[in-house]
Structures are given as structure tokens and as C-alpha cells.
C-alpha positions in Angstrom: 9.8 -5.9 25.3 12.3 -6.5 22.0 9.9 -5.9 19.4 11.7 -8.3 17.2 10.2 -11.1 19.0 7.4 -9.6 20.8 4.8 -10.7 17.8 6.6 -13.0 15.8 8.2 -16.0 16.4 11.7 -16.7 16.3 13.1 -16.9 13.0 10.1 -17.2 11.3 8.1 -15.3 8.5 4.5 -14.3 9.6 1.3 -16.1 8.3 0.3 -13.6 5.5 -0.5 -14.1 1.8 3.3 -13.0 1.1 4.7 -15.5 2.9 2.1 -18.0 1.5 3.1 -16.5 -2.0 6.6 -16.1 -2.2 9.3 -19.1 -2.5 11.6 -18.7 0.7 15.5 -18.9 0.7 17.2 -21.9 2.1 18.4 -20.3 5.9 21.6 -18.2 6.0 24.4 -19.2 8.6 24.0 -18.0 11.9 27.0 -15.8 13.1 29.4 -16.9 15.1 33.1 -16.4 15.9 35.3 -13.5 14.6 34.4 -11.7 11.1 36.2 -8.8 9.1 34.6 -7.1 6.4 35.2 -3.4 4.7 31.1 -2.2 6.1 28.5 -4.4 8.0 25.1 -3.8 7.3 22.7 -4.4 10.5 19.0 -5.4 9.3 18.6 -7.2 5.8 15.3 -5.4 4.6 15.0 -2.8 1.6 17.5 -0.4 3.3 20.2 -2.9 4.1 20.0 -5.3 1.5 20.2 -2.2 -1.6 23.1 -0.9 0.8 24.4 -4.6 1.1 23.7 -5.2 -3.0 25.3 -1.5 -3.9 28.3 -1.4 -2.1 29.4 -5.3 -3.4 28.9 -4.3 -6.9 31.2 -1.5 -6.5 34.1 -3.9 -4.8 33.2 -3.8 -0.9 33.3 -6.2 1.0 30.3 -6.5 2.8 29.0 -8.3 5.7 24.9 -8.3 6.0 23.4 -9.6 9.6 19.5 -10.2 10.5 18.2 -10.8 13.8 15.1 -12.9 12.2 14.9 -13.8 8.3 16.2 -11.7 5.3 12.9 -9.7 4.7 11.8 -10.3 8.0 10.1 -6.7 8.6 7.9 -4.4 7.3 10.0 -5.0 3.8 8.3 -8.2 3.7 4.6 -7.4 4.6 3.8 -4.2 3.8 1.1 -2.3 1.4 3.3 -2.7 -1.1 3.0 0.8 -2.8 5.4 2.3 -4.6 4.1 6.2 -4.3 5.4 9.6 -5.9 7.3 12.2 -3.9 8.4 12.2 -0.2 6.0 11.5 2.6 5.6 15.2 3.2 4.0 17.4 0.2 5.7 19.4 -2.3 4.1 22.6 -0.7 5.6 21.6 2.8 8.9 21.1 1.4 9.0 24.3 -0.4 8.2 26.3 2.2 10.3 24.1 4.7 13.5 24.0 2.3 12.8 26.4 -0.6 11.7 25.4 -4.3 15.2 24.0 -5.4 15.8 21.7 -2.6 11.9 20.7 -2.8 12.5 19.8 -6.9 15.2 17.6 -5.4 13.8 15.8 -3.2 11.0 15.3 -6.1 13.6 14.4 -8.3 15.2 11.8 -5.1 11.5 10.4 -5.1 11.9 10.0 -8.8 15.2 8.1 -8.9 13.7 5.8 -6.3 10.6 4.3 -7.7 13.0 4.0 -11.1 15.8 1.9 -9.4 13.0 -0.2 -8.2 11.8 -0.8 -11.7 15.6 -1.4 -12.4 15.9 -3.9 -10.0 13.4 -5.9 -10.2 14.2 -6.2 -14.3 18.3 -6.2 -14.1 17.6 -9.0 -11.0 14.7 -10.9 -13.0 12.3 -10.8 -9.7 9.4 -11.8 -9.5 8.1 -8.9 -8.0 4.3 -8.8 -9.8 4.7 -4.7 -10.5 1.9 -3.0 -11.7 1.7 0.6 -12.5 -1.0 2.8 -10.8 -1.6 4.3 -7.1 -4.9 6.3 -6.8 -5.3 8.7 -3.5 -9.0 9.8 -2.5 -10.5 12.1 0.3 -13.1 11.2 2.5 -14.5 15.4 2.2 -14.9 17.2 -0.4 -12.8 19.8 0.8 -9.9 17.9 0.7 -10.6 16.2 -2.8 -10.8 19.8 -4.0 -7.1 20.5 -2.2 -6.0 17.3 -4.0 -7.4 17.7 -7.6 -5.5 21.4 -6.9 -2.6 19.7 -6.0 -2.5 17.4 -8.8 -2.3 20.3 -11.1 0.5 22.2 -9.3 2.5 18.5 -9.8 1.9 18.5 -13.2 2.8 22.4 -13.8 5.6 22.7 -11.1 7.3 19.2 -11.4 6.5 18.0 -14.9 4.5 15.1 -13.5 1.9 15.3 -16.0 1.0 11.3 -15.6 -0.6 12.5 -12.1 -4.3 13.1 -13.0 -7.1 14.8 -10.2 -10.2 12.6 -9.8 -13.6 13.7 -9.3 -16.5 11.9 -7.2 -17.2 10.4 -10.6 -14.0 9.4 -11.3 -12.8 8.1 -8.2 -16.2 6.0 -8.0 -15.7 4.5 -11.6 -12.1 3.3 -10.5 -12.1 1.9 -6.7 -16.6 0.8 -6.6 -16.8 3.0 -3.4 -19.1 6.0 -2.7 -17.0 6.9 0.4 -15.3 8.9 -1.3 -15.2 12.6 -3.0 -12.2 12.2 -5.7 -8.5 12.6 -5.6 -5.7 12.3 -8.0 -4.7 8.9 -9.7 -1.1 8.8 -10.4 0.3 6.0 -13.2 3.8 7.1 -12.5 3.7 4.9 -9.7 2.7 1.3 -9.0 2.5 -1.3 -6.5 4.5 -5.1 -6.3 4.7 -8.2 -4.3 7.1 -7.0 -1.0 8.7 -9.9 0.2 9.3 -11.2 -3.3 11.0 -8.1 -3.7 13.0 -8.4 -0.5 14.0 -11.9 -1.2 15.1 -11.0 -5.0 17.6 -8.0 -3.4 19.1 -10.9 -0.7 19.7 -13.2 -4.2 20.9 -10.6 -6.4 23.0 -9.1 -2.7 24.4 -12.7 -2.6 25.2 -13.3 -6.1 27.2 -10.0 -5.6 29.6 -11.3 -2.7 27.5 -10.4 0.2 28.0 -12.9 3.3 24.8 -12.6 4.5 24.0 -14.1 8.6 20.7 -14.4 9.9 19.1 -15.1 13.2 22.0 -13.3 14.6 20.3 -10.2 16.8 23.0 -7.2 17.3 23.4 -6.0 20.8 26.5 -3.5 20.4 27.5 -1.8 17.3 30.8 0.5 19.2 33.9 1.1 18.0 33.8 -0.5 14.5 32.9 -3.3 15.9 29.3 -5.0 15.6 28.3 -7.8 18.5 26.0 -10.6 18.7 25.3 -13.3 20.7 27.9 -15.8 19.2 30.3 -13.4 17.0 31.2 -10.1 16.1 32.3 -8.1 13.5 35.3 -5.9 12.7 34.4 -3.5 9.5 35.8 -0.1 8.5 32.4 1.1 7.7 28.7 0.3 9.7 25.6 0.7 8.4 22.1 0.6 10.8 18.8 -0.1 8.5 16.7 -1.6 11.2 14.3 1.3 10.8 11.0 0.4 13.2 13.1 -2.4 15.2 16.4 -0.2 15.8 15.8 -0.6 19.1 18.4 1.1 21.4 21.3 0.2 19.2 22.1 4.1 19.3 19.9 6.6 21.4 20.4 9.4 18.2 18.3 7.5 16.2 16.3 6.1 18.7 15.1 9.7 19.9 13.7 10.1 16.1 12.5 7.3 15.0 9.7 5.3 16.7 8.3 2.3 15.9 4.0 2.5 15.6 2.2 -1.4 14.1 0.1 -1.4 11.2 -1.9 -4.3 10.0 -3.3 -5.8 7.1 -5.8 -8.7 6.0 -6.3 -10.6 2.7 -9.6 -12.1 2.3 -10.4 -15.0 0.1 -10.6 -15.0 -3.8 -13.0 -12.4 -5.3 -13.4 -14.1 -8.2 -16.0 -12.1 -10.6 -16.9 -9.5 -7.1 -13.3 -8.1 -7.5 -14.3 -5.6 -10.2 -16.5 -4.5 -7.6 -13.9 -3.5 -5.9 -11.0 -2.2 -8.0 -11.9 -1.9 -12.0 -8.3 -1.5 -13.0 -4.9 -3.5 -11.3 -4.1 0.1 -9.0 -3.7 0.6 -5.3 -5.3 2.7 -3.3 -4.7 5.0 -0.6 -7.3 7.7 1.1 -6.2 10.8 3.5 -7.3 9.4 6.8 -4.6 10.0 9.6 -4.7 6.5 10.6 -4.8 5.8 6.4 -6.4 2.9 4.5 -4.6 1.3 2.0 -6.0 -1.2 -0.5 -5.6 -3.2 -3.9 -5.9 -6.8 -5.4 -3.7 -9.7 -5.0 -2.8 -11.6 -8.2 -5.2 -14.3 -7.0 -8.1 -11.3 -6.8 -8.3 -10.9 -2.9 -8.6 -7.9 -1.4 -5.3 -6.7 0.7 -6.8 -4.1 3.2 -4.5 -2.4 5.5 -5.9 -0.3 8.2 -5.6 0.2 11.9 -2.7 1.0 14.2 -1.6 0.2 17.5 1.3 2.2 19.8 2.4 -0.5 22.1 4.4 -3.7 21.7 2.0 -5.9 21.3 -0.3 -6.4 17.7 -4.2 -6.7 18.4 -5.3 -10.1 19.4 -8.0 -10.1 17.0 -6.0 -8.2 13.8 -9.1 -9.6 11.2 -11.5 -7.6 13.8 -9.2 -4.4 13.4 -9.1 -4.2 9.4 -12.5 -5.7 9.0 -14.0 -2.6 10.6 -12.3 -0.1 8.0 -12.7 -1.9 5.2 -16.6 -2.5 5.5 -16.6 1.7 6.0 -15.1 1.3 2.1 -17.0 -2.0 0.9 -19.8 -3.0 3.1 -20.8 -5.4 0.3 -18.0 -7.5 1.5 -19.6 -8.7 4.7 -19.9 -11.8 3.9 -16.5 -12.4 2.7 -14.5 -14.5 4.3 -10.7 -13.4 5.4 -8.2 -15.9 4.9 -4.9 -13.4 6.2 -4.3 -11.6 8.6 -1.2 -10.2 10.1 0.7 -6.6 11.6 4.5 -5.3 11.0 6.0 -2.5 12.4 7.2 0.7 10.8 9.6 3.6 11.7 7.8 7.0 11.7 9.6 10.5 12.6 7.8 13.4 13.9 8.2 15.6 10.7 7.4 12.0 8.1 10.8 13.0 6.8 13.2 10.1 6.8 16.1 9.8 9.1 19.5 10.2 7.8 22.6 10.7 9.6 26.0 10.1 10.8 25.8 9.4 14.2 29.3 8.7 15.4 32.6 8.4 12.6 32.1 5.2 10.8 28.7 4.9 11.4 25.9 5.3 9.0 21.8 5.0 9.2 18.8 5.6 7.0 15.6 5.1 8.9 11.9 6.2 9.7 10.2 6.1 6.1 6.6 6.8 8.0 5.0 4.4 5.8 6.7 5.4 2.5 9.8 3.3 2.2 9.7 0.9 -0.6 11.4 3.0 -2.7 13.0 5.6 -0.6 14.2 2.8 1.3 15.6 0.9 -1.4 17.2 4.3 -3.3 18.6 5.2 0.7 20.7 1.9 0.0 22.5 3.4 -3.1 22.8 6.4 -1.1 24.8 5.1 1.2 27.0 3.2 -0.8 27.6 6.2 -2.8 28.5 8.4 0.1 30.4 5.4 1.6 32.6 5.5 -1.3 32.9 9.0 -1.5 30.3 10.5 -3.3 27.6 12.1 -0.1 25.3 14.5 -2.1 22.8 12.8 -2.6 22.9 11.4 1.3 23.9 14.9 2.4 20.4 16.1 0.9 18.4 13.7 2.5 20.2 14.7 6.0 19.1 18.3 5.5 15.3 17.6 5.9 16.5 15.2 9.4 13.5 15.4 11.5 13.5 16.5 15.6 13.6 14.0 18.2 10.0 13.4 19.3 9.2 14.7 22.8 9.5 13.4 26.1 11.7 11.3 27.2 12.7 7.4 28.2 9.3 5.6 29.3 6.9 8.8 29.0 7.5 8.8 24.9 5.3 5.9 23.9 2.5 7.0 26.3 3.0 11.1 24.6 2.7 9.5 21.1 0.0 7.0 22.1 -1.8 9.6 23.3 -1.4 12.3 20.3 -2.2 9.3 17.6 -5.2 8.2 19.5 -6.2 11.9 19.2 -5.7 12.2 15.4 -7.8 8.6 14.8 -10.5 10.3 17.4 -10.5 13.1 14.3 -10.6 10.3 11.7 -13.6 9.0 13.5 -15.5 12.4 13.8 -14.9 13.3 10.1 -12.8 16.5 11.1 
């Protein structure tokens, strides 16, 4: 089944408090007939449209398609978080890739959530950013790794706005006694995702960018990229379709898989939301299958939890998050939830993106396991620069490319299926 239609209706945003919350863009052009550009862009979330945005400014010309609407994917309904580092620790990168490399990809991390913050001011969007991500443990063992953690950031990397959190702490900030502490970082922050999404396709416009939507890619060979009605001829393609890449090229497809993740917003809080969260942060806590929380400008509650393997989203998604988020705050069982919707994500086996080259002329940044706001947005910049010459910081990134998950054709879904329903089996049993 083509995920890009499997949950979501044709050209069409899904029903969530983003959509309901953000102002749309009039409809771009579908494509059709015969187009020449210097690089086409295939998928017009974080990844495409930075790429898109970057490579105009510097003189491309650029060509930017979407199967649905700009924003479409999980750029435009996820947690909205904008965390430090990679998705894999400091410690694993070290010892993966040695401590210089490691400080690098701190430093990439770094860069990203900045150019976000750049972005969002040069652009004038209205993305809502607010500084502040807390992470907490469910054990007290591992809110003793963390607040140990926290240090080495602070003495290894210089991040000394990263703080630990004890039981105390962690209690004072998020109204929960689930939870033993953690660390509370203020270098990073949390925004409004589709708003975000839709200010990069304005400012990628305002740049030159011809931007086509509704317009599903079949064939990207050859220097040429084909869709139903057109095609286009560029010098230079770019894949950022990340969890709905599909089978446009079997390299990427063998590392990147696409998993659904889902989220609910219930109704205004009013004076009950400093219940919840006593400062404007967002939350994250170190199950497998992780929660993720924080408050809407309006004071709801946005609770993401749950995933699901398959094609198909849950037909009962408030059900799924409901269940999680009363484990957190069971004093909200009698609040009512107004949102609800899924997305799907690109994960890797090692939660190291996905760069590479995989044929001359062809370039693609995917599988941000659940971390790609920024990374996403910085891998944009990164491509432009190394389209235009300049492939450090893009050659870096392609260093930590994960392995291709096992098995093979049909039997892969089923294998990971089977290994996440294993690791939310853990999550369950508190090991």
C-alpha cells in the first residue's frame, strides 16, 4: 500500500491542532509537461524545502515537487522538539567514531538547532519557539545514567546550559511522579511544525523556487525525475522523502523504514495546565516506544505516544495516546481530546541519519529516527553546500551511514514488527 495515501487523503493536511492552527498556502501548480531546472528536490518537508530554500539563494535553479501538500509529512505534525545532539549519545559516538568526529557531530547538532532559530527570525515565521526540552527516566537507574550524562555534556562539550534533574526536580517541572529525574536542557526548544514548514515553502518561494504539488514521483533515473503528467530534466536530484521514500531507490530503501507515530491534543487546560507543565518546555522520557509531551499556545496538552509497524494508523488513535498519557497524568481522565492524528517517520537501524550518494547526480538525506527538525532542516544546507562544491560537512554525516536492516523484500516489516513489539513488551514490564 503507498503510504502517501494509505491514511490521508489526497492532497489534503490531516485533522490536527496544526492544521487547525496554522494559515495554509494557496495550492501550488500541479506538474505537468516538460521542466528543466539546475537540481529537483523530491518531497517539500524540512529536508527538501532548506535544500530547495539553500541552493536558490546561492543562484540554483531549483525545481521542488510534493506528492501531497508542502509540509504534508511528519514536518508538519510532529512533536515539535528541537533536541541537542544526534539521536545516538555522545558515548556511542565516541566509541563508534572516536572523540573528534563525536565533537563534530555535537558541533553538526549545534549548527542545526541555530539555523532553525535563524530561520525562523531572518524568514519572520511564525513558528511559536520556545526554549527548553526536559528528558526523564522511568528508573532510577537510568535517571542516575542521565544526571551522569548531563555532567559529561557539560565538561566534555561545553554544554553547560544542560542541567541533571533529580526526582525533586523533575516533579517540580512536568506535575508527574512517574518519574525519577533527568536532565533539562534550555539550549534547546520546541515550535509550531507546520508553521515552520510552511514559512521555509514562503521564504523557498520568495527565493525562485518553482515549487509543484500533488505531483507523486514514480522514476527518478537518469537525471530525469517522472510523474504522472510531467517530468523533469535537472543536472542535480535531491530525494528528502524520508518515511515515504517508498521504492524510489532500493539503497535507501534497504536503510530507511518507515514506523507511525501518533499524537493527540486535548481541549484547553485552562488554570489545570500548570498541573501539567510549570514552565513553557517539552518533554521527552526514555521509554523505547518514547512519550513526548508539552503545551500548545492555547494550553492543551500535545501527547505523543504509541507506534504502529504496518500501513495502516490505529482506528481509534485517541485510544492509543490516551493510554500513555494517563500512565503520566491520570488526573486528566476526564479531559476531553479534541485532536487526534499519526504521521510517519524514517528510522535506521543504528538512529544515525541516512546520507548518501546513491548513483552520480543523485543525492538523499533521510531516516532522522524521530530527531529531524533540526538535523533535517541543517541536512538541507548540507546539501546545497556539497552540491555546490563544498561536501564536508555532508561527507561527515555519510561516515556514521547506518546498515541496511535485515531481511529482505516482504519479510522486513514483519522482522521489525516483531523486534519493536519486543522492545514496547520491555517498556511494559519496566525492564
Amino acid at each position: 500500500m503507498n503510504l502517501l495515501y494509505a491514511n490521508d487523503r489526497r492532497g489534503e493536511y490531516p485533522e490536527s491542532w496544526y492544521a487547525a492552527t496554522a494559515t495554509p498556502l494557496d495550492p501550488f501548480p500541479e506538474l505537468r509537461g516538460e521542466t528543466r531546472a539546475d537540481v529537483c528536490v523530491v518531497g517539500a518537508g524540512y529536508t527538501g524545502l532548506s535544500t530547495a530554500l539553500h541552493l536558490a539563494q546561492a543562484g540554483a535553479d531549483v525545481v521542488l515537487i510534493e506528492a501531497q501538500r508542502v509540509g504534508f509529512g511528519a514536518s508538519g505534525r510532529n512533536g515539535g522538539q528541537v533536541g541537542s545532539g544526534q539521536r545516538k549519545d555522545q558515548e556511542a559516538l565516541e566509541s563508534s567514531y572516536g572523540l573528534g568526529d563525536a565533537k563534530k557531530l555535537w558541533q553538526v547538532a549545534e549548527d542545526a538547532k541555530a539555523l532553525v532559530k535563524l530561520l525562523i527570525e531572518e524568514h519572520k515565521i511564525d513558528a511559536a519557539w520556545r526554549d527548553g526540552v526536559a528528558e526523564v527516566d522511568w528508573t532510577a537507574k537510568g535517571a542516575a545514567e542521565t544526571a551522569r550524562y548531563a555532567e559529561k555534556l557539560s565538561r566534555d562539550y561545553g554544554a553547560t546550559q544542560i542541567e541533571p534533574l533529580d526526582r525533586d526536580g523533575a516533579r517540580a517541572l512536568i506535575g508527574s511522579d512517574a518519574y525519577h529525574g533527568g536532565l533539562m536542557d534550555w539550549s534547546a526548544g520546541h515550535l509550531h511544525p507546520m508553521r515552520f514548514a510552511l514559512g521555509l515553502a514562503q521564504a523557498a518561494l520568495a527565493a525562485g523556487v518553482r515549487i509543484f504539488e500533488r505531483s507523486e514521483v514514480h522514476d527518478l533515473r537518469g537525471g530525469v525525475v517522472r510523474t504522472g503528467k510531467g517530468h523533469v530534466t535537472a543536472d542535480q536530484i535531491v530525494m528528502a522523502c524520508n518515511g515515504y521514500h517508498g521504492q524510489l531507490n532500493p539503497k535507501v530503501a534497504a536503510r530507511v523504514l518507515p514506523i507511525n507515530n501518533f499524537i493527540i491534543a486535548t481541549e484547553p487546560l485552562g488554570d489545570r495546565a500548570a498541573t501539567v507543565l510549570t514552565r513553557d518546555i517539552a518533554v521527552a522520557d526514555s521509554k523505547f516506544v518514547i512519550n513526548y509531551w508539552r503545551l500548545s499556545e492555547d494550553k492543551r496538552l500535545l501527547f505523543g505516544g504509541g507506534e504502529s509497524y504496518g500501513d495502516r494508523f490505529p482506528q481509534d488513535i485517541t485510544a492509543t495516546v490516551r493510554k500513555p498519557m494517563l500512565q503520566v497524568y491520570p488526573h486528566l481522565a476526564d479531559v476531553r481530546i479534541d485532536y487526534a492524528w499519526g504521521g510517519t517517520v524514517g528510522i535506521t537501524p543504528s538512529r544515525m541519519p541516512d546520507f548518501s550518494r546513491p548513483a552520480p547526480g543523485l543525492w538523499s538525506a533521510a531516516g532522522y529516527s524521530g530527531h529531524g527538525v533540526a538535523l533535517a532542516t541543517f541536512a538541507g544546507k548540507l546539501l546545497s553546500d556539497a552540491i555546490h562544491g563544498d561536501t564536508a560537512g555532508f561527507d561527515l554525516m555519510a561516515k556514521t551511514r547506518p546498515p541496511a536492516f535485515p531481511g529482505l523484500g516482504l519479510m522486513r516489516s514483519p522482522l521489525l514488527a516483531l523486534a519493536m513489539s519486543w522492545y514496547a513488551l520491555r517498556d511494559r514490564l519496566g525492564v
